[in-house]
N, C-alpha and C positions, 0 to 999 in steps of 0.2 A: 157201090154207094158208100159214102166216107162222108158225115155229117157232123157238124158238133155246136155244142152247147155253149152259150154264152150268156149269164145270169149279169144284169149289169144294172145300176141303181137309178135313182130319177132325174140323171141326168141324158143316162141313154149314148156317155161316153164309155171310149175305150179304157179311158183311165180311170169311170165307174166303174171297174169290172170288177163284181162280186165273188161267180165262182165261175171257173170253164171246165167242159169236162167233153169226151167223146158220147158216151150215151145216156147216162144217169146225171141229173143235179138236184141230192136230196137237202135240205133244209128248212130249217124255221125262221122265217122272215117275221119282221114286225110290220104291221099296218104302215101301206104308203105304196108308192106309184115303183115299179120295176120293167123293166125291159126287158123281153127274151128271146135271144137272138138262134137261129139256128142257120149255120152258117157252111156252106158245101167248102172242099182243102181245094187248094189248085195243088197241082204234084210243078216239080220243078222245070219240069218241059210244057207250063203251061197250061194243062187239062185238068179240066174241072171233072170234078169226079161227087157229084151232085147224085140226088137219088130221091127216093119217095120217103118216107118218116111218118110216126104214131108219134101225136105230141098226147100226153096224158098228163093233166096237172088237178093234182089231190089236196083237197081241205083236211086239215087235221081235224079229228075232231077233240072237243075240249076238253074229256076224259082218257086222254092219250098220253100218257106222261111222257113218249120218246119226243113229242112236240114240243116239251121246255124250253 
């Protein structure tokens, strides 16, 4: 399994791309519409190398100062 993360803004383009990452994308977004792409690699011969995935997405809460 070989998946990745792709955080991309309210356009939902490529060149909206926020932050990409292998497994983790931690941040503090501002209120408004995001796309979140998870996306399997193809290897250079071709093969998708797709798999199963825990998507988990966490509210800050408001007395959390590392949310600033």
């Amino acid at each position: 399994m070989d998946v990745d993360l792709h955080l991309l803004d309210h356009t939902g383009s490529p060149e909206g791309c926020i932050q990409r990452a292998h497994q983790l994308i931690e941040t503090t977004l501002p209120a408004g519409s995001y796309t979140l792409v998870v996306d399997s690699w193809v290897d250079g011969g071709g093969i998708s190398h797709a798999g199963s995935y825990l998507l988990g997405i966490v509210e800050c809460h408001p007395d959390d100062p590392s949310c600033d």
